[in-house]
Structures are given as structure tokens and as C-alpha cells.
TORKOL-4160 file (C-alpha; in steps of 0.2 Angstrom, whole numbers, padded with zeros to 4 digits, m for minus):
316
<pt num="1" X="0023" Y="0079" Z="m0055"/>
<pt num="2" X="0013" Y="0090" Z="m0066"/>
<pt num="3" X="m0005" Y="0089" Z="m0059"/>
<pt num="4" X="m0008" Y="0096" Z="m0040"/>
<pt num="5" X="m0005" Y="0082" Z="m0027"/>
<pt num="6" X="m0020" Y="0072" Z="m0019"/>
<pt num="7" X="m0007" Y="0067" Z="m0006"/>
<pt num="8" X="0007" Y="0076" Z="0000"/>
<pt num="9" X="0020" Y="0071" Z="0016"/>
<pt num="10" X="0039" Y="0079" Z="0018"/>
<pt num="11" X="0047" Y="0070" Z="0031"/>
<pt num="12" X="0033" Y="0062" Z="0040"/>
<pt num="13" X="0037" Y="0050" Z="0055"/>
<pt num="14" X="0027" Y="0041" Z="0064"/>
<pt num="15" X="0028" Y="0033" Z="0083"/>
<pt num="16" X="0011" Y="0024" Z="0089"/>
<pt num="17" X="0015" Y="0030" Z="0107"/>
<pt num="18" X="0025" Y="0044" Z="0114"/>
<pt num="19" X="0041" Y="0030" Z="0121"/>
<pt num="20" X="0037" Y="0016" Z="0107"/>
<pt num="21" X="0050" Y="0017" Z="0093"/>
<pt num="22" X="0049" Y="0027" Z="0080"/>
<pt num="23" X="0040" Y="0014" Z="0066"/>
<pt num="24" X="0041" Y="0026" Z="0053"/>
<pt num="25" X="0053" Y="0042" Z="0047"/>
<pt num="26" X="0058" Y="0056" Z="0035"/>
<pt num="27" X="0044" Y="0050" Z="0023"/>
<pt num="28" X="0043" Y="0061" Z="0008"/>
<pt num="29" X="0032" Y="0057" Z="m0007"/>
<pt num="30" X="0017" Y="0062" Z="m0015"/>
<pt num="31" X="0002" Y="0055" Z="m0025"/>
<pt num="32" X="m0004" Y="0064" Z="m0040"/>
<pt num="33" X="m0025" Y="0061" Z="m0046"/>
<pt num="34" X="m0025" Y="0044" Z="m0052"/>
<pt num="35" X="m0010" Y="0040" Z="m0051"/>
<pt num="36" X="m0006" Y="0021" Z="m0044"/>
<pt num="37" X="0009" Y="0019" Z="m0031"/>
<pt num="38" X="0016" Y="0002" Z="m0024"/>
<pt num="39" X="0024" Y="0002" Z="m0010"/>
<pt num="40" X="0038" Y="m0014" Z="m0005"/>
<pt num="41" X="0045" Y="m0020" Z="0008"/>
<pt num="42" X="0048" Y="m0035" Z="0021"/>
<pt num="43" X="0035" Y="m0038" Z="0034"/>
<pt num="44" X="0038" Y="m0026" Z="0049"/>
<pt num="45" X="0046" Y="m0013" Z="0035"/>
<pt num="46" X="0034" Y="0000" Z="0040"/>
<pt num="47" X="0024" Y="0001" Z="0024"/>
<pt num="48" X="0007" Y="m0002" Z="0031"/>
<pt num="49" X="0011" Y="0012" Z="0043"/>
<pt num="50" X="0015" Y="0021" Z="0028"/>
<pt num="51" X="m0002" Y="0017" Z="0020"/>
<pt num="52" X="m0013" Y="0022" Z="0035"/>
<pt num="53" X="m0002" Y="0037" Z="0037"/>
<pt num="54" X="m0008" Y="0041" Z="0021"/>
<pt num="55" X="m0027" Y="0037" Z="0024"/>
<pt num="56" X="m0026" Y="0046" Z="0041"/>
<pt num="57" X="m0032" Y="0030" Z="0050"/>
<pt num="58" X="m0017" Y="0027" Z="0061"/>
<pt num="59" X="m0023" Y="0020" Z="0081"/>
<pt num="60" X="m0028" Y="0037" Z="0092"/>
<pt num="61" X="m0012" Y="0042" Z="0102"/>
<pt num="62" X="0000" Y="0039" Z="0087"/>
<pt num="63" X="0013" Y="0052" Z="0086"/>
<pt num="64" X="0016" Y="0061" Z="0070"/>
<pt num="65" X="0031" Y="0072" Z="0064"/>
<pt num="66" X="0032" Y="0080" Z="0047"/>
<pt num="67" X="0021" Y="0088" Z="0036"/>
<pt num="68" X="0007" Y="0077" Z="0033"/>
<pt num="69" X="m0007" Y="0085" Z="0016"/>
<pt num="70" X="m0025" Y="0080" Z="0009"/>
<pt num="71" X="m0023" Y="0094" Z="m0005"/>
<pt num="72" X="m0038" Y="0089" Z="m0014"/>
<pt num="73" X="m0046" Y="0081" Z="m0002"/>
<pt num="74" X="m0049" Y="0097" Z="0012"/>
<pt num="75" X="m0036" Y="0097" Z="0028"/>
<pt num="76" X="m0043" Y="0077" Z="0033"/>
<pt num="77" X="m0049" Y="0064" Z="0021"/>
<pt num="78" X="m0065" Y="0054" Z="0026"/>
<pt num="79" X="m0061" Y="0039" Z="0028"/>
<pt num="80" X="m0075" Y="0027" Z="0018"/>
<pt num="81" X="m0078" Y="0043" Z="0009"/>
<pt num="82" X="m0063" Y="0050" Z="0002"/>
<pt num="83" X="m0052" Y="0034" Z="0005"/>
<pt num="84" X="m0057" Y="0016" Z="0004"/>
<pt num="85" X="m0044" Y="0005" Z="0014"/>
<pt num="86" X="m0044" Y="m0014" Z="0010"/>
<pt num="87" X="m0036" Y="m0024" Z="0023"/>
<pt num="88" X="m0025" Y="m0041" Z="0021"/>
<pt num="89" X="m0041" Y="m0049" Z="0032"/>
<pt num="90" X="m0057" Y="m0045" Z="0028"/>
<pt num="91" X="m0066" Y="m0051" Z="0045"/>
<pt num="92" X="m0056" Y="m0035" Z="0049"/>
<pt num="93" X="m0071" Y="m0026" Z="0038"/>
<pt num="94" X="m0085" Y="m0036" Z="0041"/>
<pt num="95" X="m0098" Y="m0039" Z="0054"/>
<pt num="96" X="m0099" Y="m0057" Z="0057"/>
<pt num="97" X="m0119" Y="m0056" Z="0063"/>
<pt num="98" X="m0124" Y="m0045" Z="0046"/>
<pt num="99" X="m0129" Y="m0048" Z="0029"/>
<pt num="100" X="m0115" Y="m0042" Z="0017"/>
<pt num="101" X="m0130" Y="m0033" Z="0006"/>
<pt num="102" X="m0134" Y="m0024" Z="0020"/>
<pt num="103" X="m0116" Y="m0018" Z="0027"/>
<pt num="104" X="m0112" Y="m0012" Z="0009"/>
<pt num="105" X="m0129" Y="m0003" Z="0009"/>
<pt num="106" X="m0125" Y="0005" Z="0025"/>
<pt num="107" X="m0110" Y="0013" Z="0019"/>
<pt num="108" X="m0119" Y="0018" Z="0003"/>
<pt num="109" X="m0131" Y="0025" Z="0012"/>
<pt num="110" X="m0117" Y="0036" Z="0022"/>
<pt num="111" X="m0106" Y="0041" Z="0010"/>
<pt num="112" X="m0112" Y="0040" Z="m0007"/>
<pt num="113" X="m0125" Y="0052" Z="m0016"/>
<pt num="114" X="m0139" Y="0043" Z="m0026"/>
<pt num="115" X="m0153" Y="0045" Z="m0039"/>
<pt num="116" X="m0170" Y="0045" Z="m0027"/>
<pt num="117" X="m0176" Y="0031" Z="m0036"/>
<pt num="118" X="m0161" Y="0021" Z="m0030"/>
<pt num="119" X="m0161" Y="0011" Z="m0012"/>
<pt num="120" X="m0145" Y="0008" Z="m0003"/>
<pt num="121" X="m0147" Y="m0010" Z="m0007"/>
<pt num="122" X="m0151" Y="m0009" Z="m0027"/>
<pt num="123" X="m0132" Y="0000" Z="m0026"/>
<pt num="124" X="m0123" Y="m0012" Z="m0015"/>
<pt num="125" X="m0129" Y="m0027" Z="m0026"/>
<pt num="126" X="m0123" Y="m0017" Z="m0041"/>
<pt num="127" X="m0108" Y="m0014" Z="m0030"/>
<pt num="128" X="m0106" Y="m0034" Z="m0027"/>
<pt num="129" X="m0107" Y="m0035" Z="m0045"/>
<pt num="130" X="m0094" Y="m0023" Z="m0048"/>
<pt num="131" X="m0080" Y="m0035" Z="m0040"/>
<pt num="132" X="m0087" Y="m0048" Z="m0049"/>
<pt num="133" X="m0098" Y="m0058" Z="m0037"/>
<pt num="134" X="m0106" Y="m0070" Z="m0042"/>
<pt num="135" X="m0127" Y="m0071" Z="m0043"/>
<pt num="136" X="m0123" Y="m0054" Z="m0032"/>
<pt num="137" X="m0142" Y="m0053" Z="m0026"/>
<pt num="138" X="m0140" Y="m0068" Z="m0019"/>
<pt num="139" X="m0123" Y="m0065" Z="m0012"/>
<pt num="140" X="m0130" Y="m0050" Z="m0002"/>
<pt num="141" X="m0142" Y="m0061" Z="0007"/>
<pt num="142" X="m0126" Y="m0070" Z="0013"/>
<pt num="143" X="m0117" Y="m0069" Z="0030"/>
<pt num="144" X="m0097" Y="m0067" Z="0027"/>
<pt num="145" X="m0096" Y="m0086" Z="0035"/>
<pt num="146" X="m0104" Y="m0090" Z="0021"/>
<pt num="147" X="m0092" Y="m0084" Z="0009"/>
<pt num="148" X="m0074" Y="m0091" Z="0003"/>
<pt num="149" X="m0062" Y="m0082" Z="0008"/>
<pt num="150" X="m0058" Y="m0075" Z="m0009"/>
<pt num="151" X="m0077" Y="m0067" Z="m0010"/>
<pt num="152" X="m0075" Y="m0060" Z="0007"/>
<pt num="153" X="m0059" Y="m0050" Z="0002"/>
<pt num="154" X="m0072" Y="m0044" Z="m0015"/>
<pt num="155" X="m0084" Y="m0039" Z="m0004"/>
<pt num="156" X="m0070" Y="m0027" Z="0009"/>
<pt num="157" X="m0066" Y="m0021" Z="m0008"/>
<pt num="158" X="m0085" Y="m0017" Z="m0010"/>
<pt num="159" X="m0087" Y="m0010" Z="0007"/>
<pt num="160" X="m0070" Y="0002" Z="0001"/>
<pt num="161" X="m0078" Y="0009" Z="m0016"/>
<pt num="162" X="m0096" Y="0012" Z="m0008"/>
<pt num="163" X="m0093" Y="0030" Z="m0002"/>
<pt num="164" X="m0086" Y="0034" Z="m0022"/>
<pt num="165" X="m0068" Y="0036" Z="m0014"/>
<pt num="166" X="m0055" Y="0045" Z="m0026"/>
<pt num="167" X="m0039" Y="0036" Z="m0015"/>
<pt num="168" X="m0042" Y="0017" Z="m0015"/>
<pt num="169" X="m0028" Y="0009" Z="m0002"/>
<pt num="170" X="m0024" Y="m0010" Z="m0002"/>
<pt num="171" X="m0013" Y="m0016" Z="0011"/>
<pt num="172" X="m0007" Y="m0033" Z="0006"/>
<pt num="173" X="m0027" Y="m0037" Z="m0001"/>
<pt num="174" X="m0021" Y="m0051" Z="m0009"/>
<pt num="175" X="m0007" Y="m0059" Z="m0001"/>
<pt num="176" X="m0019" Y="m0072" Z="0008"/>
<pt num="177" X="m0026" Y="m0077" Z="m0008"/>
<pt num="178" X="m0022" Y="m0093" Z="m0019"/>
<pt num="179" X="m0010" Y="m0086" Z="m0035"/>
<pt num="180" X="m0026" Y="m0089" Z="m0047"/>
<pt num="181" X="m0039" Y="m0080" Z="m0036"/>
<pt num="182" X="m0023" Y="m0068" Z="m0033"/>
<pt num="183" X="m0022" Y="m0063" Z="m0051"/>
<pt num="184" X="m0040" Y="m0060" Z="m0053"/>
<pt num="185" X="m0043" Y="m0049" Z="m0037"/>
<pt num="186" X="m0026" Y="m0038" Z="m0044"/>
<pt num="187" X="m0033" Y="m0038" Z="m0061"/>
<pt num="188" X="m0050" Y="m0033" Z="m0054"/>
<pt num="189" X="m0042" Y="m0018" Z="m0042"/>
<pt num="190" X="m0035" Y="m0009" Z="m0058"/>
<pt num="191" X="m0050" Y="m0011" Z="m0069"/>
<pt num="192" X="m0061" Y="m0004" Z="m0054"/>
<pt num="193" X="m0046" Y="0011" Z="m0051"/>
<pt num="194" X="m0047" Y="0015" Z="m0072"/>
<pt num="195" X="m0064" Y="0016" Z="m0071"/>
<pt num="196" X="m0069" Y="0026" Z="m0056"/>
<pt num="197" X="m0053" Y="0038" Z="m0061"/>
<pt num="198" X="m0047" Y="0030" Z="m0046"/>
<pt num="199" X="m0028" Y="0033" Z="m0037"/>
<pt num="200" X="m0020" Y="0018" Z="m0029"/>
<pt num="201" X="m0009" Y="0016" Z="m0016"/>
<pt num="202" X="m0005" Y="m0004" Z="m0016"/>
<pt num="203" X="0004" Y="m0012" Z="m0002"/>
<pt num="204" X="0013" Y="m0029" Z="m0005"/>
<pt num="205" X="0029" Y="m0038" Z="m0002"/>
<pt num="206" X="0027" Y="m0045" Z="m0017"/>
<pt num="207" X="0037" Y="m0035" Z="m0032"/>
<pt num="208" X="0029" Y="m0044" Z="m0045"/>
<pt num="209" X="0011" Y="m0038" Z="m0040"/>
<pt num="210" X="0019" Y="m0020" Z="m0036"/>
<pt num="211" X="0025" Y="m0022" Z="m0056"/>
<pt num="212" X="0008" Y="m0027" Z="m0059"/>
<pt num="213" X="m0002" Y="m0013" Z="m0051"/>
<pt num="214" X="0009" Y="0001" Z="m0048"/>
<pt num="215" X="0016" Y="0014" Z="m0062"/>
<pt num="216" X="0026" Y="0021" Z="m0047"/>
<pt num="217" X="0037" Y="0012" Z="m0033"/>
<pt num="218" X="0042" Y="0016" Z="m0015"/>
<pt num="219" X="0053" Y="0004" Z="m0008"/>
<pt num="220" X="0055" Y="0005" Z="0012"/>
<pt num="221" X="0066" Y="m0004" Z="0020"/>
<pt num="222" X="0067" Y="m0004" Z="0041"/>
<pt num="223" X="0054" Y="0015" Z="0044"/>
<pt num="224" X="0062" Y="0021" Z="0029"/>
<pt num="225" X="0058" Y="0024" Z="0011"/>
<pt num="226" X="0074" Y="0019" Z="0000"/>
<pt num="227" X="0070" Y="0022" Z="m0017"/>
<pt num="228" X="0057" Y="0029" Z="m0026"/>
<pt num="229" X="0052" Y="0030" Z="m0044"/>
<pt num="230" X="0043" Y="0025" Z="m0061"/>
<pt num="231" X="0041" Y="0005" Z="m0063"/>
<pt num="232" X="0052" Y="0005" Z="m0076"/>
<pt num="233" X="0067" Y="0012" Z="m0069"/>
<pt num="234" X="0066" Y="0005" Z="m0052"/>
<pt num="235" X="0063" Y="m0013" Z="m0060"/>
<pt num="236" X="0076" Y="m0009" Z="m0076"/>
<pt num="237" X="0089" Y="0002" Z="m0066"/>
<pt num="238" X="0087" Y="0000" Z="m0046"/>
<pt num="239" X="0100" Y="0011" Z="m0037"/>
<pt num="240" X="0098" Y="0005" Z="m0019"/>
<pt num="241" X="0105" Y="m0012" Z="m0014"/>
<pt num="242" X="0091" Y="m0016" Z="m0006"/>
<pt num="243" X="0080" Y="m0015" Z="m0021"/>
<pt num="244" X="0091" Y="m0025" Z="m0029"/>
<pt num="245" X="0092" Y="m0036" Z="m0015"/>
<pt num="246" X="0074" Y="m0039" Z="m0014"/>
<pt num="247" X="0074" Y="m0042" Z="m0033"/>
<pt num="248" X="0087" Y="m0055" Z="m0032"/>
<pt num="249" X="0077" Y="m0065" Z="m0019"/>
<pt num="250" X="0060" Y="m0067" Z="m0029"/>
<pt num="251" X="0057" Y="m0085" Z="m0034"/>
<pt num="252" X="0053" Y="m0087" Z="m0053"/>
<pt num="253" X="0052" Y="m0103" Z="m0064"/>
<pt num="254" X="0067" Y="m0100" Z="m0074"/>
<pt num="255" X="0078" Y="m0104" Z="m0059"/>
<pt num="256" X="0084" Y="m0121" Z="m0057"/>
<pt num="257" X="0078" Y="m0136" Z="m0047"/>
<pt num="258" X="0087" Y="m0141" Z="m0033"/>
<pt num="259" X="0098" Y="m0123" Z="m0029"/>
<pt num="260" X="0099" Y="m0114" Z="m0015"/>
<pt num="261" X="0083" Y="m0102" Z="m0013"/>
<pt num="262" X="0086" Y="m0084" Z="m0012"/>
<pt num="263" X="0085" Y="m0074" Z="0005"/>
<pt num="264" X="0094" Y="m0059" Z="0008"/>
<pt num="265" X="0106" Y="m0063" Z="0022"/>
<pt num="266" X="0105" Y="m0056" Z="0041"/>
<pt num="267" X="0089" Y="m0047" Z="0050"/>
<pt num="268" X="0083" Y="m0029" Z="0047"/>
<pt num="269" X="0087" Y="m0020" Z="0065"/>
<pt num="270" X="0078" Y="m0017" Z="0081"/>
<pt num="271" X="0065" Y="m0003" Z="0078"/>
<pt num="272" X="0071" Y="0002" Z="0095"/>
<pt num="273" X="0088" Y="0004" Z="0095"/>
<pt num="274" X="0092" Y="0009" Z="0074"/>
<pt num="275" X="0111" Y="0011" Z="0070"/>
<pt num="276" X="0114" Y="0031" Z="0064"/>
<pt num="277" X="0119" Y="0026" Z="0050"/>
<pt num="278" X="0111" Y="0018" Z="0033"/>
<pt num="279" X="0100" Y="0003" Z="0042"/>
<pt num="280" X="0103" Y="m0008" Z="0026"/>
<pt num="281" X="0123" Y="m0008" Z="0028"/>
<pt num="282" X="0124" Y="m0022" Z="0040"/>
<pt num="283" X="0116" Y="m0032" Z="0027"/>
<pt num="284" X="0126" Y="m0023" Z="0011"/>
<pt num="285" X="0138" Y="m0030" Z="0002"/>
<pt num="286" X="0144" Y="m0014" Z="m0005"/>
<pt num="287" X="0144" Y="m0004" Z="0012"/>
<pt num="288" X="0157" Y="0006" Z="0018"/>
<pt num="289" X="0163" Y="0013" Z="0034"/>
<pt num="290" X="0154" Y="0030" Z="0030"/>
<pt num="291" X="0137" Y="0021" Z="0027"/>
<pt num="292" X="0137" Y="0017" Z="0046"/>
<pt num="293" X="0142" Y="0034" Z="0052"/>
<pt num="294" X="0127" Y="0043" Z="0047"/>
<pt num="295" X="0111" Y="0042" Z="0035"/>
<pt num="296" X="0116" Y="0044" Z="0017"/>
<pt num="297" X="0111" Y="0058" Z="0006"/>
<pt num="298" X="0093" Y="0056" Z="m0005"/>
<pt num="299" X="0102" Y="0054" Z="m0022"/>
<pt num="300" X="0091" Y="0059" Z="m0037"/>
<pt num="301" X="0073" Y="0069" Z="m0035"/>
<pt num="302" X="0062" Y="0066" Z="m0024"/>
<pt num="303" X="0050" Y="0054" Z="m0034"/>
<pt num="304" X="0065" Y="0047" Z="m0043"/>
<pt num="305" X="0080" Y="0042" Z="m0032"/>
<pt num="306" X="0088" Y="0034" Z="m0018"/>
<pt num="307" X="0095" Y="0035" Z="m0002"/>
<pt num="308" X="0110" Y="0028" Z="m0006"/>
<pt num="309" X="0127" Y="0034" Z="m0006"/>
<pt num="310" X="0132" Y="0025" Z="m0021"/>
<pt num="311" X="0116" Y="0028" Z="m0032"/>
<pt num="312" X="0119" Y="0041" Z="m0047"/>
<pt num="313" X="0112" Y="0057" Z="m0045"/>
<pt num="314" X="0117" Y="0073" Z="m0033"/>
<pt num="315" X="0109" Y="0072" Z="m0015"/>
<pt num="316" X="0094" Y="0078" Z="m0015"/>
């Protein structure tokens, strides 16, 4: 990475109590200015925990292991300031009793620096416009039940660029959405992150909206990141069975009517109770007895490998 990391973690775990399972572990990455990483994995994978790890949002009394940095952002990001975080629901973001003009204004107001000849309302319709809302005067006089459910989700993105954030976090923003509203929302997200400069950590289960939006990929599988690297290698060249795994199983229209849909067989483990060993192996077809016995070896750099004893490279 050859600019100075807006993020940083080496070996972050995360518990959200001090007996509850360890949800996330040995987490090592970084995020450079800009840059736009996708993180995959199955639901309960641990990569939302991962993603508000990252925008120091996890619930108070969470335990965190691990070197944890905001170089460029001062020892902790503000969140709505230095981070916007879009969640998969927007009611999540929204108060149901509150015009949406004047929530976005409200941030605006909090966060953001503006010309004195500009109201907090004059930028949140401009913001509203931004996402590419429709009449967004009038939209801001609306209450969110008054808005589809694909406009909600513009205005949470709204509400998450209003404090001018450099980090913009989606955690599975689009996964509620219909495949055409989908692709626009995606399409919208990285025209607003090339504009503003913006880096992007994009949460999904979905690897063709992380092939979309992401010129990185972290693939965690069970607390645990097991591969990590540029689009094109992970997608051209994956080196952990479990990317490929997770490959395998997308749905596409060149497969055939009428076959057998893809699933990868078995269940990831108990959080609780994790084997020692590599937690994909009772799922792996290529597994051995010493993938059980202990954790395998990060093969390849640390932005550009796996954790795999059969993946190329030397452990890291």
C-alpha cells in the first residue's frame, strides 16, 4: 500500500461481552485514502462486526483485542463526521415523527462547515438531490413512511454523506432492494465515493455487488478473514476453498433450468465452541488431518493472500 493508511487493524478481535463468543478474530487489513474494499461472507460471518469495528460504532461493553488505528482520522473517527455508516434498514436511520429535510439538515448542521449564505436545509435538499431523489424539495417535506423503501435507503445514504465523511461504510445497503433499484443505489454509491474522494468499505453477501463496488476483497468466513486481495485476483485466482466455494454457489443465467441449485454443503460452526483448527475444513473438500489440528498459516502478504494451507505463497 503505498499512501499512509486511513484504517489500520493487526489482529483485532472482537467479543460484544466479556463470556459471549468471540464474533470476530486475528483481523488484519488496512484501507488506504479512497480506496474501495468489499468485504463477503455468509450471514453471521462476522463481517458486519468487522465493518463497525472499523467505524468504531461497535454496542458499549464490546471487547476489543488487537491493534485497532484511525491514522488519518486522529486516535477515534467521528462517527457522522469522519465515517458515514449506511445500514441494511433504514428505519434504523430515521426518525419516523421527522421530516427527512430536516434530519439531513440537522446532521449538516453538526458536522459539516458551510458558506454563511447557506441554511442547513438549502444543503440537505442539495444533499437529497445528490442520491438522486426525486423533486428533492418536495421529498424533504416528507416523513420516511411516506417514502418507498428504495428512497428511504437514498436518504440513510444522505444522512451518511452530510457530515462530508472521508470513510463511507455500507453494510449490506442494498441487499433489501429489488435487482433494478439494486443496481442503481450500487451505481449511485460509487459515483458519490469518486466524487467526494471518498474510501468505501462495502459489506455484502453478494460477490457480484462486491465485483461491482470493490477494487479490494476480504473474504471472512466464521470471525475470520480468509483471503484478502485485488478484485482481480481474488475473482481470477481465489486461493482459499472457501472463496471458491462461495463462487461456485452464485446463481447466474448461463446455468441450466431444472439442475440442482448451488449451496455449499454443511453449516459454518458454533461461535461458541470453534474447532482449533481451520473452521472451513469440515466443509472442505480438500481438507487434511492437519487443517483440523491447528489454524493454518496466512499464505501470501497481508493484503494479498490467504489463510490456507494449500494456497501459494509462504506463510505470512
Amino acid at each position: 500500500m503505498s499512501q499512509s493508511p486511513l484504517v489500520q487493524l493487526e489482529g483485532v478481535g472482537v467479543r460484544y461481552a466479556p463470556r459471549s463468543p468471540q464474533v470476530l478474530a486475528d483481523a488484519t487489513l488496512a484501507l488506504a485514502p479512497g480506496e474501495r474494499l468489499a468485504v463477503i461472507g455468509e450471514s453471521g460471518s462476522g463481517k458486519s462486526t468487522l465493518g463497525l469495528a472499523i467505524a468504531g460504532l461497535l454496542p458499549q461493553g464490546s471487547i476489543v483485542t488487537g491493534h485497532l488505528a484511525w491514522p488519518a482520522l486522529g486516535d477515534r473517527p467521528r462517527p457522522g463526521r469522519d465515517i458515514g455508516f449506511v445500514y441494511q434498514d433504514p428505519s434504523g436511520s430515521l426518525d419516523p415523527v421527522m421530516r427527512v429535510g430536516d434530519q439531513v439538515a440537522e446532521v449538516v448542521a453538526v458536522h459539516s462547515a458551510m458558506a454563511p449564505d447557506v441554511t442547513p436545509l438549502e444543503q440537505a435538499v442539495n444533499l437529497l438531490g445528490r442520491v438522486e431523489l426525486p423533486y428533492p424539495a418536495r421529498t424533504a417535506r416528507a416523513y420516511p413512511h411516506q417514502l418507498s423503501g428504495g428512497q428511504r435507503q437514498r436518504v440513510a445514504l444522505a444522512l451518511a454523506m452530510a457530515g462530508r465523511p472521508k470513510l463511507l461504510i455500507a453494510d449490506e445497503a442494498t441487499s433489501a432492494l429489488d435487482p433494478i433499484v439494486q443496481a442503481r443505489m450500487v451505481a449511485l454509491i460509487g459515483r458519490l465515493c469518486d466524487d467526494d474522494g471518498l474510501a468505501l468499505v462495502f459489506v455484502t453477501h453478494d460477490i457480484a455487488l462486491a465485483a461491482t463496488l470493490g477494487s479490494r476483497l476480504a473474504v471472512v468466513y466464521a470471525g475470520r478473514i480468509v483471503e484478502a486481495g485485488p478484485r482481480s485476483r481474488v475473482l481470477g485466482a481465489p486461493r482459499h476453498p472457501y472463496t471458491r466455494a462461495l463462487m461456485a454457489a452464485q446463481l447466474g443465467i448461463e446455468r441450466p433450468r431444472g439442475g440442482r441449485l448451488p449451496t455449499i454443503e454443511g453449516q459454518p460452526p458454533d461461535p461458541a465452541t470453534p474447532p482449533p483448527g481451520c473452521r472451513f475444513a469440515p466443509r472442505c473438500a480438500l481438507a487434511v488431518s492437519a487443517c483440523s489440528a491447528a489454524q493454518p498459516p496466512w499464505r501470501g502478504a497481508f493484503d494479498d493472500g490467504a489463510a490456507c494451507l494449500f494456497a501459494p505463497g509462504n506463510p505470512a
